[in-house]
C-alpha positions as CSV (number, residue, x, y, z in Angstrom):
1,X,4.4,11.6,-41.2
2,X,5.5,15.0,-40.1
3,X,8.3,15.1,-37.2
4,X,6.2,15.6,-33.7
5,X,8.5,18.5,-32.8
6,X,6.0,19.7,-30.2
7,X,6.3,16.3,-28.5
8,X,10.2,16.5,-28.6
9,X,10.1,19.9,-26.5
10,X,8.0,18.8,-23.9
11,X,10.1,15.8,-23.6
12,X,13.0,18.2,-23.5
13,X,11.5,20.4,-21.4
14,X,10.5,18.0,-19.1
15,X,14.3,16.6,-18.7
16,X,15.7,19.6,-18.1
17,X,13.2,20.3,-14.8
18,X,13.9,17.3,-13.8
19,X,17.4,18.0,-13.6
20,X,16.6,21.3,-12.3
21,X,14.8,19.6,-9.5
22,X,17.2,17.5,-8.2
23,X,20.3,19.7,-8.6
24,X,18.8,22.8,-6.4
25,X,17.5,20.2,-3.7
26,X,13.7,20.6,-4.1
27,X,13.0,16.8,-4.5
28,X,13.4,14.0,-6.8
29,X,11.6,15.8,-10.2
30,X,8.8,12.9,-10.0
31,X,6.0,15.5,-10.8
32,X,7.3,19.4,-11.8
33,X,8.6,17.5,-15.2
34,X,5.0,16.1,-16.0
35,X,3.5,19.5,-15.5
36,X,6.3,21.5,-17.3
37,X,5.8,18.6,-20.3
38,X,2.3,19.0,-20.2
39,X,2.1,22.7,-20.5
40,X,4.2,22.5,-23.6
41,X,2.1,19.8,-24.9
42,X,-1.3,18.4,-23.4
43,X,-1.2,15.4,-25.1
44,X,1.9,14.3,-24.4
45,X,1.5,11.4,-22.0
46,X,-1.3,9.7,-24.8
47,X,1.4,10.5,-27.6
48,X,4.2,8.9,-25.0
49,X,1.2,5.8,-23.9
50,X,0.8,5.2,-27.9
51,X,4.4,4.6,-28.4
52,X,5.0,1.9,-26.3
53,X,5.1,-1.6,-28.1
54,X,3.0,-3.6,-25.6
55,X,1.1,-0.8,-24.0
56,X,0.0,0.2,-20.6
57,X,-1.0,-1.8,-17.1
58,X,-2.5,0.6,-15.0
59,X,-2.7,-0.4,-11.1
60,X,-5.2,1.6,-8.7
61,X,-6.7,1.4,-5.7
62,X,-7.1,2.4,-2.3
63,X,-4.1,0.4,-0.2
64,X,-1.1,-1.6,-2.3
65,X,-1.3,0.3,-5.1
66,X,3.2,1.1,-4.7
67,X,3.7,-2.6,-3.5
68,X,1.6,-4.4,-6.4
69,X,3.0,-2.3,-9.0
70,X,6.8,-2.7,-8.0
71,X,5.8,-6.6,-7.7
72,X,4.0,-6.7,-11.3
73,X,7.6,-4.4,-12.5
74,X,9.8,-7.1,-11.2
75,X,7.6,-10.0,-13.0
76,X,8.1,-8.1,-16.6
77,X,11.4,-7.5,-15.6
78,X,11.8,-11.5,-15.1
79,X,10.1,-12.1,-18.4
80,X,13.0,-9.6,-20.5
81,X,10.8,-6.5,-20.7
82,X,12.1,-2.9,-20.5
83,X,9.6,-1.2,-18.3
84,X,8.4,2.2,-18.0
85,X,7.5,2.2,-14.1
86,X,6.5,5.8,-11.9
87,X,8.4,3.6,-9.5
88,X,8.7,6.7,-6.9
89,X,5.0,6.2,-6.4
90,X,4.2,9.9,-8.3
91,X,0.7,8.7,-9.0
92,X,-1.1,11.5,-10.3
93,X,-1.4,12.2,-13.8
94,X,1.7,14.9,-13.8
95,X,3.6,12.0,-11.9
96,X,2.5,9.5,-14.9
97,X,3.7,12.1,-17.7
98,X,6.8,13.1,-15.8
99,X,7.6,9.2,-15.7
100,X,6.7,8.3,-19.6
101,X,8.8,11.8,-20.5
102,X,12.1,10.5,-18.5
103,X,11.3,7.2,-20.3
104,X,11.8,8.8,-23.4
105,X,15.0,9.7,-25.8
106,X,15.2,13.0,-26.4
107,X,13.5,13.0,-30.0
108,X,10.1,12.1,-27.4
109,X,10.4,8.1,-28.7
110,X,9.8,5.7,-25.8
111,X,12.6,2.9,-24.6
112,X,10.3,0.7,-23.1
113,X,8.2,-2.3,-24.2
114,X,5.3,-1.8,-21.6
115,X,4.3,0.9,-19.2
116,X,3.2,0.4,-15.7
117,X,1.5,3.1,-13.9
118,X,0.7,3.1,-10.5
119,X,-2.6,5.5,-10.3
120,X,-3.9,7.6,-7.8
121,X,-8.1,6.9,-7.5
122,X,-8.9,10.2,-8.5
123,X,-6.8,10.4,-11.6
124,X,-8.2,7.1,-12.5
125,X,-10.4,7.9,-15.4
126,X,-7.7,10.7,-16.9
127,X,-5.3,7.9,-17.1
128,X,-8.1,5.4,-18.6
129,X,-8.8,8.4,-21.4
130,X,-5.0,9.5,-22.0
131,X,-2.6,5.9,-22.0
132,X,-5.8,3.5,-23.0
133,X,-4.1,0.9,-21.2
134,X,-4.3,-2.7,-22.2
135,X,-4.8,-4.0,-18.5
136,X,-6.9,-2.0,-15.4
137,X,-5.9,-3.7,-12.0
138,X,-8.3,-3.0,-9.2
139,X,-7.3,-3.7,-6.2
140,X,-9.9,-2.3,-3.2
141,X,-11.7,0.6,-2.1
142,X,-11.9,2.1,1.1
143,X,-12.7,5.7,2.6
144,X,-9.5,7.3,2.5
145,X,-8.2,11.1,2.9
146,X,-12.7,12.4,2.3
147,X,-11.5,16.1,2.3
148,X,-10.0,15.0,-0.9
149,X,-11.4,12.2,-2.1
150,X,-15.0,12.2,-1.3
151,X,-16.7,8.6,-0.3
152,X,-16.3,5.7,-2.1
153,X,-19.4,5.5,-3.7
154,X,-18.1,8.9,-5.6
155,X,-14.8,7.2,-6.4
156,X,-16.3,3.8,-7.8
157,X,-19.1,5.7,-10.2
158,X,-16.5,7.8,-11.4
159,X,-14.3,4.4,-12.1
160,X,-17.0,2.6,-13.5
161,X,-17.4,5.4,-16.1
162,X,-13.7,5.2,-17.0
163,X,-13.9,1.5,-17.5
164,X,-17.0,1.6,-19.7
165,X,-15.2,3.5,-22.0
166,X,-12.2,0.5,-22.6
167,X,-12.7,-1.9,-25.6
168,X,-13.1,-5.8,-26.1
169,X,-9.1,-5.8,-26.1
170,X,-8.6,-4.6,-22.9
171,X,-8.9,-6.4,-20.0
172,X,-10.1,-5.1,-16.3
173,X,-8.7,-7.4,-13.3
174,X,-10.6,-7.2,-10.1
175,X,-10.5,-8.1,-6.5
176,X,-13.2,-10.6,-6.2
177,X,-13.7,-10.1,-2.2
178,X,-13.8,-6.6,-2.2
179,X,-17.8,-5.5,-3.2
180,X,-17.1,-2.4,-4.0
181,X,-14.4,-3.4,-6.7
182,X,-16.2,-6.6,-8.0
183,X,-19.6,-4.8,-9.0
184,X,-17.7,-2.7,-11.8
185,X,-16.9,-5.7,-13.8
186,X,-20.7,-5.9,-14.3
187,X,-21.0,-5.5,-18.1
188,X,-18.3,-4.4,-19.0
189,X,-17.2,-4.6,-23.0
190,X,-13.9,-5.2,-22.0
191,X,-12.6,-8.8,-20.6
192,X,-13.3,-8.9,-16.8
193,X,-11.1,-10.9,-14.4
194,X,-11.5,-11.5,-10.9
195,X,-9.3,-13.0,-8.5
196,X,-9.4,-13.6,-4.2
197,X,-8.5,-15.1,-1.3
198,X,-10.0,-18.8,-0.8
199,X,-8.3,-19.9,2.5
200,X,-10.9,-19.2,4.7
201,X,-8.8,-19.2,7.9
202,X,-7.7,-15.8,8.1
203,X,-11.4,-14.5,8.8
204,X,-12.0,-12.7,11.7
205,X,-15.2,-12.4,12.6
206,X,-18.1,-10.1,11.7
207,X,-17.8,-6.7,9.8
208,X,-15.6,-4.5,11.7
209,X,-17.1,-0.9,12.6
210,X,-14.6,0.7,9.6
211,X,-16.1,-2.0,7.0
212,X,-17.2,0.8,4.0
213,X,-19.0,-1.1,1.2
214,X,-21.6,-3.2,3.7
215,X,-24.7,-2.9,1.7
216,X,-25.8,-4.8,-1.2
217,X,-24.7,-2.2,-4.4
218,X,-27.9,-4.0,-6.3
219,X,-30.7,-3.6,-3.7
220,X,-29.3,-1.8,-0.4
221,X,-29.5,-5.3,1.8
222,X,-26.5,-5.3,4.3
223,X,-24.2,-8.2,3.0
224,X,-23.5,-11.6,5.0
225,X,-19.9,-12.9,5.4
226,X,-18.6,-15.8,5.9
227,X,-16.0,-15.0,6.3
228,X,-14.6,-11.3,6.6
229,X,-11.0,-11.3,5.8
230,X,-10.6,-7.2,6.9
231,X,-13.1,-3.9,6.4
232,X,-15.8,-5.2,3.9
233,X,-13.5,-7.8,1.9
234,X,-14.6,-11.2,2.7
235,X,-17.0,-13.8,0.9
236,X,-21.0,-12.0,0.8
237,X,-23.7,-12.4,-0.2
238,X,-26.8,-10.5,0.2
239,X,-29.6,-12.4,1.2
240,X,-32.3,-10.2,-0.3
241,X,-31.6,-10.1,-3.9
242,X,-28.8,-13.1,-4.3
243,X,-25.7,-10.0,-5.5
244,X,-22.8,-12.5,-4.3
245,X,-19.2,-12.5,-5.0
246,X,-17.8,-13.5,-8.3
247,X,-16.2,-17.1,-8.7
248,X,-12.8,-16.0,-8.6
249,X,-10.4,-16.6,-12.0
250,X,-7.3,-16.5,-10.5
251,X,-7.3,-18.1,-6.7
252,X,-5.2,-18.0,-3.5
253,X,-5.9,-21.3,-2.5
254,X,-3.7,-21.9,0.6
255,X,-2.0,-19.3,2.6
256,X,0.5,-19.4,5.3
257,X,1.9,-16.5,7.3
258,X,5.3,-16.6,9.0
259,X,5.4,-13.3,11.2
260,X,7.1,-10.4,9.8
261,X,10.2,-13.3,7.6
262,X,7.0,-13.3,4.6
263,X,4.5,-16.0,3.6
264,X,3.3,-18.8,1.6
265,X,1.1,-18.7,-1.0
266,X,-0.4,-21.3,-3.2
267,X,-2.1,-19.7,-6.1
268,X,-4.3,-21.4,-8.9
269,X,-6.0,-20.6,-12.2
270,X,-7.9,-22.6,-15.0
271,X,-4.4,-23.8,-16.4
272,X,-2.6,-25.4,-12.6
273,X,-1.0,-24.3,-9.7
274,X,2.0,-22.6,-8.5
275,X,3.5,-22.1,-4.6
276,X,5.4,-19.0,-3.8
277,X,7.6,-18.1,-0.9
278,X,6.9,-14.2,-0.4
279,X,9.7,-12.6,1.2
280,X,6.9,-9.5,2.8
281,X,5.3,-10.2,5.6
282,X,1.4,-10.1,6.4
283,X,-2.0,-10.9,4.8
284,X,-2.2,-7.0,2.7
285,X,1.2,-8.4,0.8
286,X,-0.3,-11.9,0.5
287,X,-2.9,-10.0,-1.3
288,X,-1.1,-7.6,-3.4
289,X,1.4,-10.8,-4.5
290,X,-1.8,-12.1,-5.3
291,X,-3.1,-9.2,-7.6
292,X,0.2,-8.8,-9.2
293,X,-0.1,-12.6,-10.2
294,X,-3.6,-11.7,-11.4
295,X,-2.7,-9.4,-13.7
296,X,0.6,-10.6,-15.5
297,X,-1.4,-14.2,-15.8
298,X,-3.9,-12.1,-18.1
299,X,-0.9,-11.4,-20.1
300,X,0.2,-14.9,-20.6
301,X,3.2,-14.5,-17.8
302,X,5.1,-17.9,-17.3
303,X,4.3,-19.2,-14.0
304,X,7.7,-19.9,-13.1
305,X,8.5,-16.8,-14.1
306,X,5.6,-14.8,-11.7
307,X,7.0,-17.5,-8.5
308,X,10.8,-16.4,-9.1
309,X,10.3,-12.4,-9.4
310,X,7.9,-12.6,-6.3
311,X,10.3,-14.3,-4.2
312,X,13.1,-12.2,-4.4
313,X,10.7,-9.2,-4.3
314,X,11.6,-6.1,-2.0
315,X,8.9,-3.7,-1.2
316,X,8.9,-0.1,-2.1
317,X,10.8,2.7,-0.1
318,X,8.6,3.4,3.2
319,X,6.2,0.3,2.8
320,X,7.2,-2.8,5.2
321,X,10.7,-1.7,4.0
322,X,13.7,-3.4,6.1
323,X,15.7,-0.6,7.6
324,X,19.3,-1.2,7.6
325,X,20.7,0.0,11.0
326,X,23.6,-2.3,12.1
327,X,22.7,-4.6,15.3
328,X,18.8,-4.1,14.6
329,X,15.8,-5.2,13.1
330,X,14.0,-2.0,11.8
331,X,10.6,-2.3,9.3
332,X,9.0,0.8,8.3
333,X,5.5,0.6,7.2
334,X,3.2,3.2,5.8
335,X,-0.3,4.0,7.6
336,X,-3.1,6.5,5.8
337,X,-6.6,5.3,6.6
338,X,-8.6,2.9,8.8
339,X,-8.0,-0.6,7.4
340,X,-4.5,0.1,6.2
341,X,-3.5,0.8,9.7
342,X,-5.4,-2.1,11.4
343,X,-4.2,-4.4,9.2
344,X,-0.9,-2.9,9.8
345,X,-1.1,-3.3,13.6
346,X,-2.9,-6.2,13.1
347,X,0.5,-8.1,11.8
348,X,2.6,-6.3,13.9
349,X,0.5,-7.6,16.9
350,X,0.2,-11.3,15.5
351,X,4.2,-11.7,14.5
352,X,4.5,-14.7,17.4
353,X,1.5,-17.0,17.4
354,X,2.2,-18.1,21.1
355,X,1.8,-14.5,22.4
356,X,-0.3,-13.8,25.0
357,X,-3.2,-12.0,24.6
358,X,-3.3,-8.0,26.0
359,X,-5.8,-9.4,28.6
360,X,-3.0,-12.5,29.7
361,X,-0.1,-9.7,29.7
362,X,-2.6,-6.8,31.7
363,X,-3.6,-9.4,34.1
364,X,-0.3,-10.4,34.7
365,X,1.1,-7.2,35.4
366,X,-1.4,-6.3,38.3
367,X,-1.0,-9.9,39.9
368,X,2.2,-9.9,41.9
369,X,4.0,-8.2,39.5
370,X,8.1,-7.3,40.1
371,X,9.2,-4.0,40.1
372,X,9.0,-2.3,36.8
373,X,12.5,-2.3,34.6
374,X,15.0,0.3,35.0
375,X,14.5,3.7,33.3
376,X,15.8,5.0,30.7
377,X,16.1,9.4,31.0
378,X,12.7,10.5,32.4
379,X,10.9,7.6,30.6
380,X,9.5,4.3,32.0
381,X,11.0,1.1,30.2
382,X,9.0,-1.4,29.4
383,X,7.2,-3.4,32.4
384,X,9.2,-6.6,33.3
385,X,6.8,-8.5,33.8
386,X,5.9,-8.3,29.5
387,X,7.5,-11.4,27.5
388,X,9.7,-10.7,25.4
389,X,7.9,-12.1,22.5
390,X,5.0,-9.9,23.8
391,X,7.5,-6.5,23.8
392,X,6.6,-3.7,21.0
393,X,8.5,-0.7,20.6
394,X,7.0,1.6,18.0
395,X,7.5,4.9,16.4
396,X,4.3,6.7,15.2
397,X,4.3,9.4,13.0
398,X,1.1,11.3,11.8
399,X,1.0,14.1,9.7
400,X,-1.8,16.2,8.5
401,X,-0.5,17.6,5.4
402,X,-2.9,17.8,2.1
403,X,-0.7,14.9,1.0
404,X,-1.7,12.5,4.4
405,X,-5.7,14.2,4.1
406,X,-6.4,16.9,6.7
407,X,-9.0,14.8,8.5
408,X,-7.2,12.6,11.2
409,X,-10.8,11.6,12.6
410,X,-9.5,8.1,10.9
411,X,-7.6,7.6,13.9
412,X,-10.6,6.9,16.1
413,X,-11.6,4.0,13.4
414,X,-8.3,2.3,12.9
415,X,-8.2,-1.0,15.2
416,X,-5.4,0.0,17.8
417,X,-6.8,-1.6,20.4
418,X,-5.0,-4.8,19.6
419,X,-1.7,-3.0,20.7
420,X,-3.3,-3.5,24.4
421,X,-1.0,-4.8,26.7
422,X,1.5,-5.5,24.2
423,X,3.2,-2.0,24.1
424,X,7.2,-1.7,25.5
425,X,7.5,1.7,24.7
426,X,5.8,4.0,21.7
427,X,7.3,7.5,20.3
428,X,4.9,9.7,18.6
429,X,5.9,12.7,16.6
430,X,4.3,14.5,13.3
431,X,2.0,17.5,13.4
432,X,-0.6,15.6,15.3
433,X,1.0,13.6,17.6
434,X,-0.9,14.8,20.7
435,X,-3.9,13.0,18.7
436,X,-2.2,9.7,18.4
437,X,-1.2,9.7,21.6
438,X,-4.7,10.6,22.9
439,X,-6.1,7.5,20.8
440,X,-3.4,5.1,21.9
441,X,-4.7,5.9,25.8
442,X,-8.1,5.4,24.7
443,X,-7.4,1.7,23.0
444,X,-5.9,0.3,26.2
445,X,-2.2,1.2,25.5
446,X,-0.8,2.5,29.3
447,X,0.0,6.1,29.3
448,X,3.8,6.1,30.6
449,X,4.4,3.7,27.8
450,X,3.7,6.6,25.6
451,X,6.2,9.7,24.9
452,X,4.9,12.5,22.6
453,X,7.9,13.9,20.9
454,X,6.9,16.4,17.9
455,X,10.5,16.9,16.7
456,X,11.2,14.2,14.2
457,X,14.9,13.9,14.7
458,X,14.7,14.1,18.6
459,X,11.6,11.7,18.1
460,X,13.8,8.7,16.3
461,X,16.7,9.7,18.7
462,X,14.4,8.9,21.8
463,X,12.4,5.2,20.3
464,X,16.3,4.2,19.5
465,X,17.5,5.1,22.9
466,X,14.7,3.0,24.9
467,X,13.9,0.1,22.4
468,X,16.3,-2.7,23.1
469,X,18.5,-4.2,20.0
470,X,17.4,-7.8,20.0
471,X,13.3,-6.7,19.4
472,X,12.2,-5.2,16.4
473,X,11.7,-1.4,15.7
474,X,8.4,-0.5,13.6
475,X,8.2,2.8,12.2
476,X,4.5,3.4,11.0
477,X,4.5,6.9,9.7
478,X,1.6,8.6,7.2
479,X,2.7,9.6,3.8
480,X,4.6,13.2,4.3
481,X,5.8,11.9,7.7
482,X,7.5,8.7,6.1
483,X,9.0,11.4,3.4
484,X,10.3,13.2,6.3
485,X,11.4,9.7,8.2
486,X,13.2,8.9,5.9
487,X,14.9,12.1,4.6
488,X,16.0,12.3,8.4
489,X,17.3,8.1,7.8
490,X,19.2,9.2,4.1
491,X,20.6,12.0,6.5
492,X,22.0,9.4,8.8
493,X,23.3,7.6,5.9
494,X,20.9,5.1,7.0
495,X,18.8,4.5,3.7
496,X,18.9,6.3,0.3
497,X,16.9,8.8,-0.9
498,X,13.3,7.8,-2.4
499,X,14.2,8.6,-6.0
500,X,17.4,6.6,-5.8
501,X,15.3,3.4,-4.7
C-alpha cells in the first residue's frame, strides 16, 4: 500500500493552523484546521473515520447534543478507551475534521480506539456518508435557529435519508418519546434502538403552544398524550390510524429530581437494572444521562461502568456549568430555542418544591405588604416581602449572531411566564436585550425588577452588585453571548477558556 502522503499534509496542515489560531488570539483552532485539512484533502475526515479501531458514535440532535456526548466520552473513558471527542462542541463537519486531524500523529495515523462526534443537524447526513459511524444517537428535534435550519420536517427527511444509507452493522439509537425522532427507525436496515422516560410524574399537562411534531407523521391525526413530558415528547398515540410510541429498549424507570444538587435515575434494559446518582440538575440532563446510557449499552458498556462515569460527570463549558466565584453559587446554562429555554426556566423556577406559586408571591405583595428593600444604585432590590427560597436573580443574555439564528421571534414561544412573581432582580444584555426585556414584562415579571444593560462587562458588574451571596446566580446566555460570558469570566480569572475545558 502506497504511503497516503496527501493525508499526512493535511494533517500537517491542519496542526499548524491550529497553532496559528491560538497563538495570534483568534480562538481555539476548533474549525479553521478542518477547513485548511480539507482543502488539502477532501477525504480526509473518511480516511481519519476509517482509521479508528472501533469506529465512530455520532450524537445529534436538537438540545443535549454537548452534554450527552461529554457524558457517552467519560463512559469510554471509564471502560480504558482512548477517545477522539470534538469536545469544544465544533459540530460542523470542519469542526469534526479539525478534531480527527488533532487526533492524529503527524504521519495522519489516528491515536484513538473510538471517535465521538457531536453533530450539528444539518451536517448530519455528511457525517453519516464521510465517518460511516458504527452508532447514530438521536436525541430530539425541535424548530431551532429556521433562518438556518428550515422546519423540522426538512431536517428529519434529510436524516432519514442519511440513515437509510447505514448497514445491518450499524446501529441507530432513538428517543422513543420524541415523534419526530422515533418515526425514522421505521425500516431501517440498520439495528434500531429506542429508549424513554417511563416515570410518568414529570408530565405537565397538555401540549404546550411550542410543541413542533403534534400530528400523526403516518396519517396527519394530532397525537394524544398521556402524558407530555415538554414540547411534543411525551407518550402518543394517534387515535386515527394507531402510529404510537415505540416500547422503549432501554428505560428510565424511576426518576427523582433534587433541585439544581442533580437527580436520580433508575434505568433498565432486557438484561436488569442499574440506579445512578447524576450530579446535573433537571429533567433535559436526566434525559441526556439517559441517552448516553442508551447508546454505550448498544456497545456492550458494563453497567457499573455507565453508573460510575455518570456520577462524577461535569457538564460542558457554558451548559449548567458551576461557576466558580468565591462566596457564591453561580450556574450558567445555555438557552437557543423555545423548549430549551422553558425547560431551562422551568428548573430554575422548580429548584425548592415548597415555593409558592407567582400567584401566592403577587398576592402577597399587594396585601399589606412592607416597604420594599433597600436599593441598591438607581435599582430596586428585590421586594421584601418575596421568600427567600422564592428570590431569583438572573443574568440574560441574547444575541442574534448567525451563530444564535437571526430570528429571536423564539422569544415570544419560550415559557417565561413561570418566572412570574418569582424574579429578585434580572440583568439583560446581548445585542437584543431591549427584546428580552420586553418579553419578560409581557410574562408577568415586574418591570423595575428588570435592568437592560447592553454592555456585557458592565452587565455582569451590575447582576453581581444587586444579587445577594447566599442565593444562586443563573447566567442563561444564547450561544455567542455564552462565548462572550465567559471570555469576559476567563478575563476575570474566573473560569478557563473553552478550548482548555
Amino acid at each position: 500500500m502506497s504511503f497516503p502522503f496527501r493525508r499526512a499534509a493535511a494533517t500537517i496542515a491542519g496542526k499548524a493552523a491550529a497553532q496559528i489560531s491560538r497563538r495570534l488570539g483568534v480562538g481555539g483552532g476548533t474549525q479553521l484546521p478542518g477547513v485548511v485539512a480539507r482543502r488539502v484533502a477532501p477525504n480526509v475526515l473518511h480516511e481519519l473515520a476509517a482509521g479508528l479501531p472501533r469506529g465512530v458514535i455520532l450524537v445529534t440532535g436538537t438540545n443535549g447534543k454537548t452534554t450527552t456526548a461529554r457524558m457517552i466520552a467519560s463512559i469510554l473513558k471509564a471502560d480504558g478507551q482512548q477517545v477522539l471527542h470534538n469536545r469544544a462542541g465544533a459540530n460542523l463537519i470542519t469542526g469534526l475534521t479539525a478534531t480527527a486531524v488533532a487526533g492524529a500523529d503527524l504521519w495522519g495515523r489516528p491515536r484513538a480506539d473510538i471517535g465521538l462526534f457531536e453533530t450539528d443537524e444539518a451536517h448530519v447526513p455528511a457525517a453519516i456518508r464521510e465517518t460511516h459511524p458504527r452508532v447514530v444517537l438521536v436525541l430530539n428535534l425541535f424548530r431551532d435557529q429556521l433562518d438556518r435550519y428550515g422546519e423540522v420536517d426538512t431536517i428529519a427527511k434529510r436524516w432519514r435519508v442519511a440513515l437509510d444509507a447505514l448497514p445491518s452493522s450499524s446501529t441507530v439509537v432513538l428517543n422513543a418519546d420524541d415523534p419526530a425522532v422515533a418515526y425514522l427507525g421505521d425500516g431501517l436496515k440498520c439495528k434500531v434502538l429506542y429508549y424513554g422516560l417511563e416515570d410518568t410524574r414529570h408530565g405537565v399537562g397538555e401540549v404546550q403552544h411550542m410543541a413542533d411534531s403534534q400530528f400523526c407523521r403516518r396519517c396527519g391525526t394530532p397525537y394524544a398524550y398521556d402524558p407530555v413530558f415538554y414540547g411534543h415528547v411525551g407518550h402518543y398515540r394517534c387515535p386515527n390510524c394507531g402510529l404510537t410510541r415505540p416500547v422503549p429498549d432501554i428505560r428510565l424507570e424511576r426518576l427523582t429530581l433534587s433541585g439544581i444538587s442533580g437527580s436520580q435515575l433508575a434505568i433498565a434494559d432486557a438484561e436488569g437494572a442499574f440506579d445512578v446518582r447524576l450530579p446535573v440538575p433537571g429533567l433535559y440532563n436526566a434525559l441526556n444521562a439517559l441517552a448516553g446510557a442508551a447508546a454505550t449499552l448498544a456497545l456492550r458498556m458494563p453497567p457499573v461502568t455507565i453508573r460510575n462515569a455518570l456520577e462524577s460527570f461535569t457538564a460542558a463549558f457554558g451548559r449548567i456549568e458551576r461557576i466558580p466565584m468565591p462566596g457564591r453559587d453561580v450556574l450558567m446554562a445555555l438557552i437557543k430555542n423555545p423548549v430549551g429555554a422553558s425547560e431551562t426556566v422551568r428548573m430554575i423556577a422548580g429548584t425548592a418544591e415548597q415555593n409558592p406559586t407567582a400567584d401566592e408571591v403577587d398576592a402577597l405583595a399587594v396585601t399589606g405588604a412592607p416597604e420594599p428593600a433597600p436599593q441598591v444604585g438607581d435599582v430596586p432590590a428585590a421586594d421584601a416581602t418575596l421568600p427567600s427560597s422564592a428570590v431569583l436573580y438572573l443574568l440574560i443574555v441574547i444575541n442574534d449572531k448567525i451563530a444564535d439564528g437571526t430570528d429571536v421571534s423564539w422569544l415570544w414561544d419560550a415559557n417565561f411566564e413561570q418566572l412570574a412573581g418569582r424574579v429578585g432582580h434580572v440583568v439583560v444584555s446581548g445585542t437584543r436585550a431591549e427584546d428580552m426585556a420586553v418579553r419578560l414584562k409581557y410574562a408577568g415579571v415586574n418591570a423595575q425588577r428588570i435592568s437592560t444593560v447592553p454592555q456585557l462587562d458592565a452587565a455582569l458588574d451590575q447582576v453581581l452588585q444587586l444579587s445577594p451571596t447566599d442565593q444562586p446566580l443563573y447566567l442563561l446566555p444564547t450561544y455567542t453571548a455564552m462565548l462572550e460570558l465567559r471570555e469576559e469570566l476567563a478575563r476575570r480569572g474566573l473560569v478557563r477558556p473553552f478550548w482548555e475545558d
